[in-house]
Every structure is written in structure tokens, then in C-alpha cells.
C-alpha positions as CSV (number, residue, x, y, z in Angstrom):
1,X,105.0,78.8,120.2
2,X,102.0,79.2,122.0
3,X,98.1,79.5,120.6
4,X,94.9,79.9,122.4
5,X,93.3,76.8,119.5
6,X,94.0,73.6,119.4
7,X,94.7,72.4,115.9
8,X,93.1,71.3,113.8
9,X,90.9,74.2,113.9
10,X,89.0,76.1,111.0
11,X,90.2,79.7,109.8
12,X,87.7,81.7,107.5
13,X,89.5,82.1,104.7
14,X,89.4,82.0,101.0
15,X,92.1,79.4,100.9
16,X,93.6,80.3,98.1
17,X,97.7,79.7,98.0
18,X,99.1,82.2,95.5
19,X,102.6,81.9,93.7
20,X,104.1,83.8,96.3
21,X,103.3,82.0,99.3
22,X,103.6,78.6,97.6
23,X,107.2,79.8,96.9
24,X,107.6,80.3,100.7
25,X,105.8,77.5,101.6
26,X,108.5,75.4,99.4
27,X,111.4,77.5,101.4
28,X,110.5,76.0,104.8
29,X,109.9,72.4,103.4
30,X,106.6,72.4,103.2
31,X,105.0,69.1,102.2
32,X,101.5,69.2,100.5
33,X,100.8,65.7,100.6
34,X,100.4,66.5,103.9
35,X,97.1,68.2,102.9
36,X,94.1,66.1,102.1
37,X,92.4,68.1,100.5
38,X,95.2,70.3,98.4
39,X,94.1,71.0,95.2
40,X,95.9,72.2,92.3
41,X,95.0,75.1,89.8
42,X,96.1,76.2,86.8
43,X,92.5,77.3,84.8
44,X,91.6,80.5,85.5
45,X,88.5,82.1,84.4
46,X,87.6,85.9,85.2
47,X,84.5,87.5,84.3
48,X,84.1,91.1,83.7
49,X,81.1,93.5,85.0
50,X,79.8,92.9,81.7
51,X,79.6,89.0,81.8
52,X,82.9,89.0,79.0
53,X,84.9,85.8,80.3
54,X,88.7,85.6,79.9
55,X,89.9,82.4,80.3
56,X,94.1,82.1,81.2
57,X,96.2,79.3,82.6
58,X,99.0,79.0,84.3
59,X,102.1,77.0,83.4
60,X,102.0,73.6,83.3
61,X,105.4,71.2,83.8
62,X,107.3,73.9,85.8
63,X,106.4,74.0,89.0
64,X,103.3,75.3,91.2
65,X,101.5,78.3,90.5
66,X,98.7,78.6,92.3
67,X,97.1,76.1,94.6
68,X,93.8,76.2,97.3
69,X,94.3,74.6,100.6
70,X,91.5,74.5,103.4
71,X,92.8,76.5,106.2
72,X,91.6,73.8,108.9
73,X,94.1,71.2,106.9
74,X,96.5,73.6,105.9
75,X,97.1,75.7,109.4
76,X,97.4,71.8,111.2
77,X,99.8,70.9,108.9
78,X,102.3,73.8,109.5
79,X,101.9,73.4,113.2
80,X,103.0,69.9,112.5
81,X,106.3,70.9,110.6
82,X,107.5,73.3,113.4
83,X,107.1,70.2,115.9
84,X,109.0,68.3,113.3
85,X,111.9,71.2,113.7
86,X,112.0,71.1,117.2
87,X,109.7,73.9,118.0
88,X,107.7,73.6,121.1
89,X,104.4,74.0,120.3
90,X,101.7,74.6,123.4
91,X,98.3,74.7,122.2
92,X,95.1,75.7,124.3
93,X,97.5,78.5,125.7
94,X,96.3,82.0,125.8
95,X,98.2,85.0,125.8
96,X,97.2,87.5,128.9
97,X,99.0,90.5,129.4
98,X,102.6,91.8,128.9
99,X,104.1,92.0,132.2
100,X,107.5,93.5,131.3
101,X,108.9,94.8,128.0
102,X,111.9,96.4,128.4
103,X,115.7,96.2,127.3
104,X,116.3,93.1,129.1
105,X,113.3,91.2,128.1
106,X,110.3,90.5,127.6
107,X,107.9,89.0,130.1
108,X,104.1,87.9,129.3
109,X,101.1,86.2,131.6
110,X,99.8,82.9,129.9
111,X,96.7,80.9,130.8
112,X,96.7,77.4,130.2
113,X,99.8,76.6,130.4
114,X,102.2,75.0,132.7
115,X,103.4,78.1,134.5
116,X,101.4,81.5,134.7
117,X,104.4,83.5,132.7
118,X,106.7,83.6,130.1
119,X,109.9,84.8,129.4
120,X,111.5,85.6,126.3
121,X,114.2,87.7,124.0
122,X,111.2,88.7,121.7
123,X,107.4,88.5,121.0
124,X,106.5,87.9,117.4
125,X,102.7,88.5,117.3
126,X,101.1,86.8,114.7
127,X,97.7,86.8,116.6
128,X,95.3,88.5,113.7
129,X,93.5,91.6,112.7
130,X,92.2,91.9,116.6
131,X,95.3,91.5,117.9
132,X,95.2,90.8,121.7
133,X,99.4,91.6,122.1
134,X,99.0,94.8,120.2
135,X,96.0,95.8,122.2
136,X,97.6,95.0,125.5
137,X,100.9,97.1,124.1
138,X,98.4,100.5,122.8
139,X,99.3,99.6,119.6
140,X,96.1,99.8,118.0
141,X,95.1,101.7,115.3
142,X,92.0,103.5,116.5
143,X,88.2,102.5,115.4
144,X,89.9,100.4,113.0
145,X,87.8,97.6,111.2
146,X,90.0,96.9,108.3
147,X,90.0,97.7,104.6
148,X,88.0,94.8,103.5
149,X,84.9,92.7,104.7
150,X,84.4,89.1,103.0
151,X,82.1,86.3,103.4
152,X,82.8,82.5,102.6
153,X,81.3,79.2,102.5
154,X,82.2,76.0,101.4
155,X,79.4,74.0,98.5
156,X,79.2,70.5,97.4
157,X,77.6,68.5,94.2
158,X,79.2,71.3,92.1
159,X,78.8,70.0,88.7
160,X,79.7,72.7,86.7
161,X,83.0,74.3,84.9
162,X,83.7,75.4,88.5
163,X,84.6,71.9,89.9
164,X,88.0,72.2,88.5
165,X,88.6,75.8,87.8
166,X,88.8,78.8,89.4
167,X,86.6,81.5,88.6
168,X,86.6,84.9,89.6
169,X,83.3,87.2,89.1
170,X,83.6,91.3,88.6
171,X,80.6,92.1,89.8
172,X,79.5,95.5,89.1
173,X,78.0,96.2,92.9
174,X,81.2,94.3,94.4
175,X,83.8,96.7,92.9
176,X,86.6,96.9,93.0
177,X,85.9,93.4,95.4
178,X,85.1,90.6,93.4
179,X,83.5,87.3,93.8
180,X,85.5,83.6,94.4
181,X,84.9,80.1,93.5
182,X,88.1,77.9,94.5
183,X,87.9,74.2,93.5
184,X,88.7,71.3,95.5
185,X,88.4,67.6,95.4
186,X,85.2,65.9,95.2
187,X,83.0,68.3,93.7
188,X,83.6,70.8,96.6
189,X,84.5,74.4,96.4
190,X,85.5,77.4,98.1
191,X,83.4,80.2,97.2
192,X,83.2,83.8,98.5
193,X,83.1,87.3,97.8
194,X,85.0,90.5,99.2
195,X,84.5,94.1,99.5
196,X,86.0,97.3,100.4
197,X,84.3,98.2,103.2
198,X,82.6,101.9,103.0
199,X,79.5,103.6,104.8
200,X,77.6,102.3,102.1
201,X,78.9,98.6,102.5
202,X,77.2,98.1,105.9
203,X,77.1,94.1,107.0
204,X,73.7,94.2,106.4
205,X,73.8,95.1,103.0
206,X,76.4,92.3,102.3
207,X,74.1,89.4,103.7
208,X,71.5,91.1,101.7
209,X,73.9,90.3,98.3
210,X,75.2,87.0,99.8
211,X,72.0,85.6,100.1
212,X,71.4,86.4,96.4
213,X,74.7,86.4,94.6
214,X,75.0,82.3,93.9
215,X,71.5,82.5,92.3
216,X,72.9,85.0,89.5
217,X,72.3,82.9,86.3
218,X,76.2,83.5,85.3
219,X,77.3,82.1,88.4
220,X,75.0,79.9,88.4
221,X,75.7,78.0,85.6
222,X,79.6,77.5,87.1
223,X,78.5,75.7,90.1
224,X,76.3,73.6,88.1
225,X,72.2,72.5,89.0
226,X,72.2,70.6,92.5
227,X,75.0,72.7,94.0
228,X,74.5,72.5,98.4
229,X,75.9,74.5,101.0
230,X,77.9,73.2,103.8
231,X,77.9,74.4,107.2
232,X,77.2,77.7,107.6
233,X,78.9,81.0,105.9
234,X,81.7,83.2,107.6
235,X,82.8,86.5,107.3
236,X,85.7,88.2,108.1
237,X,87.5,91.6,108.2
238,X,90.8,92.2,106.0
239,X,93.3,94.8,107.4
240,X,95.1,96.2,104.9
241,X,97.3,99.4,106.0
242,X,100.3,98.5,106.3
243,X,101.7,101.7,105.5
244,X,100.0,102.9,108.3
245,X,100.2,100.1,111.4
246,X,102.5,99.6,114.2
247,X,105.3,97.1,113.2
248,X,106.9,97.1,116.2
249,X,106.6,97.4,120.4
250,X,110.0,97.2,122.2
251,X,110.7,93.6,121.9
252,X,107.0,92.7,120.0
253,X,107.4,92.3,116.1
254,X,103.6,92.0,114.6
255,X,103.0,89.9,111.7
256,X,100.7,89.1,109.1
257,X,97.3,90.6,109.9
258,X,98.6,91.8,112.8
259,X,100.7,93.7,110.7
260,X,97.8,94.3,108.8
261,X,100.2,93.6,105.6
262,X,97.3,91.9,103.5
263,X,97.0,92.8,99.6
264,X,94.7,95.8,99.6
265,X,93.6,94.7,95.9
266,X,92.7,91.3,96.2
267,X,92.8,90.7,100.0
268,X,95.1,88.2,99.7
269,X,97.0,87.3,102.8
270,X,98.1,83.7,103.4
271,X,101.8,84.6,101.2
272,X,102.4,88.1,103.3
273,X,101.7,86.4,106.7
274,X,104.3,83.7,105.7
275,X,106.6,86.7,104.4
276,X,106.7,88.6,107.4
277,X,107.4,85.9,109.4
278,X,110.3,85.4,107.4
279,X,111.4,89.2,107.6
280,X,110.6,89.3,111.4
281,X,113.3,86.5,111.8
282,X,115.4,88.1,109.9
283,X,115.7,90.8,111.7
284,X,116.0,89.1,115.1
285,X,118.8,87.1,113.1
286,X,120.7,89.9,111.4
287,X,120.5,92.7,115.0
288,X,121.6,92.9,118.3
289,X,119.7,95.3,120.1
290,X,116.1,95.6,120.1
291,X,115.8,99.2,118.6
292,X,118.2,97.9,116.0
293,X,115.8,94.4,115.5
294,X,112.6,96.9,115.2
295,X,114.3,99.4,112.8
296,X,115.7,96.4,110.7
297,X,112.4,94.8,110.8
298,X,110.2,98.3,109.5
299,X,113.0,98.4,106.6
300,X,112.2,94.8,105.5
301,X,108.5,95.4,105.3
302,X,108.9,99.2,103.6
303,X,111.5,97.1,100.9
304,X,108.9,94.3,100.4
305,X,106.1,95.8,100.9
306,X,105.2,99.5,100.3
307,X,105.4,100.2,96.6
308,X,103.3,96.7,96.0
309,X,100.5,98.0,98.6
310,X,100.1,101.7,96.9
311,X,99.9,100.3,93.4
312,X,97.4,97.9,94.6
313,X,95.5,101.1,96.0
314,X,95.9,103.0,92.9
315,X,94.9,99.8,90.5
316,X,91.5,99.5,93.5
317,X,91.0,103.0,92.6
318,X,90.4,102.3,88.8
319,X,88.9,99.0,89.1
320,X,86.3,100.5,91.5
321,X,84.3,102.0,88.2
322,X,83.0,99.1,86.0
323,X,84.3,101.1,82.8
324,X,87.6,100.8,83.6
325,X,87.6,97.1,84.8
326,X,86.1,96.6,81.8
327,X,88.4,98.3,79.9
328,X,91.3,96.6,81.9
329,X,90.0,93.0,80.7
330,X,90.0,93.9,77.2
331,X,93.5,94.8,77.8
332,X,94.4,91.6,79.3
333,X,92.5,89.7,76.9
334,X,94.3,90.9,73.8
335,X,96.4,87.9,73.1
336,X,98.3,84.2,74.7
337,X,101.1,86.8,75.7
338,X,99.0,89.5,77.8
339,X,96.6,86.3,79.0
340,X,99.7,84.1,80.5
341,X,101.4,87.4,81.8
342,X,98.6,89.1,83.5
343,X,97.5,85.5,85.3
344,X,101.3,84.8,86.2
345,X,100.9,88.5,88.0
346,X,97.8,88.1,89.4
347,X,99.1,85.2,91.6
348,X,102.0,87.3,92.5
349,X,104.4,85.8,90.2
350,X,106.6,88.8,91.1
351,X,105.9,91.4,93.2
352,X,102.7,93.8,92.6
353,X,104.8,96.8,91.7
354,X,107.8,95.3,90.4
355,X,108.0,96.9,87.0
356,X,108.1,100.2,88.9
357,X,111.0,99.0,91.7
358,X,114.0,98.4,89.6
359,X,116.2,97.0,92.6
360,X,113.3,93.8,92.1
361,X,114.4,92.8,88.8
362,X,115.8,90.2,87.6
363,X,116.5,88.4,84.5
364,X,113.7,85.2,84.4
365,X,110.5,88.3,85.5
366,X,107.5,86.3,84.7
367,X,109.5,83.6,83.4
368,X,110.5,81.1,86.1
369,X,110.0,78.1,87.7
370,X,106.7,77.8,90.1
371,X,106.8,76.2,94.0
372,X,107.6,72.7,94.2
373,X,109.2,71.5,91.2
374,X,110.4,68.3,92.2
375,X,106.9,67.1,92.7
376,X,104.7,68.5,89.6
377,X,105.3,66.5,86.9
């Protein structure tokens, strides 16, 4: 493995681990002690456009179900458990250009490293939404900017509800994005907001509502009096199309934002990153040949992936007008039984669309065990 940072580095992120990826984070062995700052979650409060609160939680005594990890802490700490397997990990390296990519091989120019190339059976890209491999290959999606824009800081002296729960805030001009707060230890959180980006949506415009947003009395009052910004705030873009993207390039298999696979509804991306990985092994695994490894690789990612990103385009559509989201939340607030479901879905329980792809099902939906098991009491 090679990457142009050298870990521990910061990602701009919302941090946020949901169900899913804890899941597959508990697959490879994943230790969160190994986190300092991990932080458990299981109260959930969402406010609607209207300021109506619901307030869910997740299981309790069954496992993980939702978790926020700070990228710097969280990113380090993988890197550290493929050393532990035996990986070779080089970091300060930077990828240059592909040099060859044919049947044979694949052959790509380095800087930083010992030698000025590399050669191997097969690429897997996981180098981001601006993707230098998938440029240097005209993989590219033209003019593309991704689906999403967010911004994100981290705040201290939080003193308010939000220092152990996690809120989420419909905000009327943010739909269907929403705002964040993510709790962490000592008083810290995670807060945020993300939007679909239109013409309307310009970066300006967002500054212009980040500058403002934490003063809203509503949100306000969830941070608590004496809240202070760290650092600086971030922003970042969200692909999301990955109906649409470029899997594959001879012997290259693009991942996670490369892939632009990201949850067009709540731009979630941490679990799909760690899931294609998975799939793009698989497919190395399961193949021979490398038109048979990229075919393989495209019919992991429709099976996974397709039906959960057009619902969450259809459900964007309808949460996009305030009545509806509004309308949604008095749904979901109806009793224990629609509160625990909906919250168990909305960390991605199960699959986005599973209710509508039969060949998903099984027989504990919404029912079993988180992540991690043997550790929660």
C-alpha cells in the first residue's frame, strides 16, 4: 500500500461510523480501543423543519450500532492493522502516472519511494473524489464536483444535551441536507452540515449559512452557552453517482469515493468505502482474467449497491420540500416500534432498499446483533 500522507493525518469528515461500517470494521478485526477518542452513541435526537424533536435510541446490550470516530485517529489506526497483517505500508509515496496497463500487468511511476516504479497484478484506487489514478487512466466523469458539498468543524466546552447525543437538525434552507452534531469525549463534538449541491447552493452562499447556523437559538441551546470552535472549518465535496462512474480500468478497480459510491441521502461514506474494498478483493479473489475481475467487480457493486442509491434519490426527492420531511417525522414518530425501526435504518441497519430487494432478506431484518459484541457490555 502506498499513500502520498503520512499517518496520522486529518480527513474532513463527519466521523460518523454507521451500523454498516462498524459491522465491517468488526469483520477485519478492527479494535476500537485503539481509538482515543471513540465514542459511543445510542441517543439520537432529529429535529424537523418545524423545530418537532424525535428522540430514538438505539439498542443497548447487543452490540454496536452507531459509533463517531475522528478520522485523524481512526484512518491511523487502520493503517496500523494492515502492518499488523503483513501489509507493507509506504507512506509519503505518491502515485505518478500509469506506465503500462495491459494484460500482463500493470506498471505505475511513484515518487518517494525507493524505486521510481511499481509493478503489480492490479491497482485498487482508493485515492478520493479527485482521483489522481482515474484521471491519469481518462476515467473521469466530466465537470464533475460531486452530489454534495459539506462543511465541518470540531467545538469544545459543549455543555448542552449535545455532549452525549447526537443530533441531527432539518433545516428548512438545508433540504434535503441536514445539519450534524456528533459527540465525543470531553465535551467535544463534531458538528457540520451538508447539502446537495445546485446553482443556487454556490460555496459562497454556504459560508454565508455556516457562519450563522450555530447561533440558531434551537441549536443553540444543544451545544450549550460557552461552546468554542477549534481550529478552523473544512469543507468537502461528496460524490455520489455511482450508478454512473467508472468502476473499472483494465487492471484499476476504484473504490470508495473514487468510486463515488457514497449514500446520496445522507452522504455517508466511511461503511461503502470499507465495502468496496471488500467487493474489489473479492473479485480479484473469485477471477482469473482481468476482464473477468472488472465484470465480477461491477456485479458486486450493482448487487450491493444500486437499488440502495436510487431509493436514497427518490427518499432526497421528497425530503427536499419541508412538508414532506415533516410529514415523514410524524410518521416516524408514531410509536417505540416506528422510533427504534426507523433509527435502526437510518444507521444502515440493513441495507437502504432492502424491503424492495427480496434476495436481501433474511429472517433477524432489523432485529440483530450490532458490531462488536464481545466488547459492549
Amino acid at each position: 500500500m502506498i499513500d502520498k500522507a503520512t499517518f496520522p493525518r486529518d480527513k474532513c469528515c463527519g466521523d460518523g461510523l454507521t451500523t454498516g461500517a462498524l459491522r465491517v470494521l468488526d469483520e477485519l478485526g478492527f479494535d476500537p480501543s485503539h481509538v482515543a477518542d471513540w465514542q459511543e452513541c445510542s441517543e439520537v435526537i432529529i429535529s424537523s423543519p418545524a423545530k418537532r424533536t424525535v428522540e430514538m435510541n438505539l439498542p443497548q446490550g447487543q452490540g454496536l450500532f452507531a459509533a463517531i470516530a475522528p478520522r485523524m485517529q481512526l484512518d491511523d489506526a487502520l493503517v496500523q492493522l494492515a502492518k499488523s497483517r503483513g501489509v507493507s505500508v509506504s507512506e509519503g509515496v505518491s502515485f505518478g502516472e500509469v506506465i503500462s496497463n495491459s494484460v500482463d500487468g500493470i506498471e505505475i511511476a511513484v515518487d518517494g519511494y525507493y524505486k521510481p516504479t511499481l509493478c503489480a497484478d492490479y491497482v485498487i484506487a482508493a485515492d478520493g473524489m479527485w482521483s489522481p489514478v482515474r484521471r491519469a487512466v481518462n476515467a473521469n466523469i466530466p465537470s464533475y464536483l460531486g452530489e454534495w458539498h459539506a462543511f465541518r468543524q470540531y467545538f469544545s466546552n459543549v455543555t448542552g444535551p449535545a455532549r452525549s447525543q447526537l443530533f441531527v437538525w432539518f433545516e428548512p434552507d438545508l433540504l434535503p441536507g441536514y445539519a450534524w452534531s456528533f459527540p465525543l469525549p470531553d465535551g467535544r463534538v463534531n458538528v457540520g452540515f451538508g447539502v446537495l449541491r445546485t446553482d443556487d447552493m454556490s460555496v459562497q452562499y454556504m459560508k454565508r449559512i455556516w457562519n450563522e447556523l450555530w447561533s440558531r437559538p434551537h441549536i443553540a441551546r444543544a451545544l450549550g452557552p460557552g461552546v468554542t470552535p477549534q481550529d478552523r472549518h473544512t469543507a468537502w465535496p461528496i460524490p455520489a453517482r455511482v450508478t454512473d462512474a467508472n468502476h473499472s480500468a483494465g487492471r484499476i478497480l476504484f473504490v470508495g469515493d473514487a468510486v463515488c459510491v457514497t449514500d446520496t441521502l445522507t452522504g455517508e461514506g466511511i461503511g461503502q468505502a470499507l465495502l468496496s474494498g471488500q467487493l474489489a478483493a473479492r473479485a480479484i479473489i473469485e477471477s482469473t482474467e482481468p476482464a473477468d475481475v472488472r465484470a465480477r467487480y461491477s456485479q458486486l457493486l450493482r448487487h450491493e449497491f444500486y437499488a440502495d442509491h436510487r431509493m436514497s434519490q427518490l427518499l432526497g426527492r421528497a425530503l427536499a420540500r419541508p412538508r414532506l420531511a415533516e410529514l415523514a417525522l410524524r410518521i416516524v414518530n408514531i410509536n417505540d416500534w416506528t422510533r427504534r425501526n426507523f433509527v435502526r435504518w437510518m444507521f444502515e441497519d440493513e441495507p437502504r432498499a432492502s424491503l424492495f430487494t427480496p434476495r436481501r432478506w433474511h429472517k433477524k431484518f432489523l432485529s440483530r446483533e450490532g458490531a462488536f459484541v464481545q466488547r459492549v457490555p
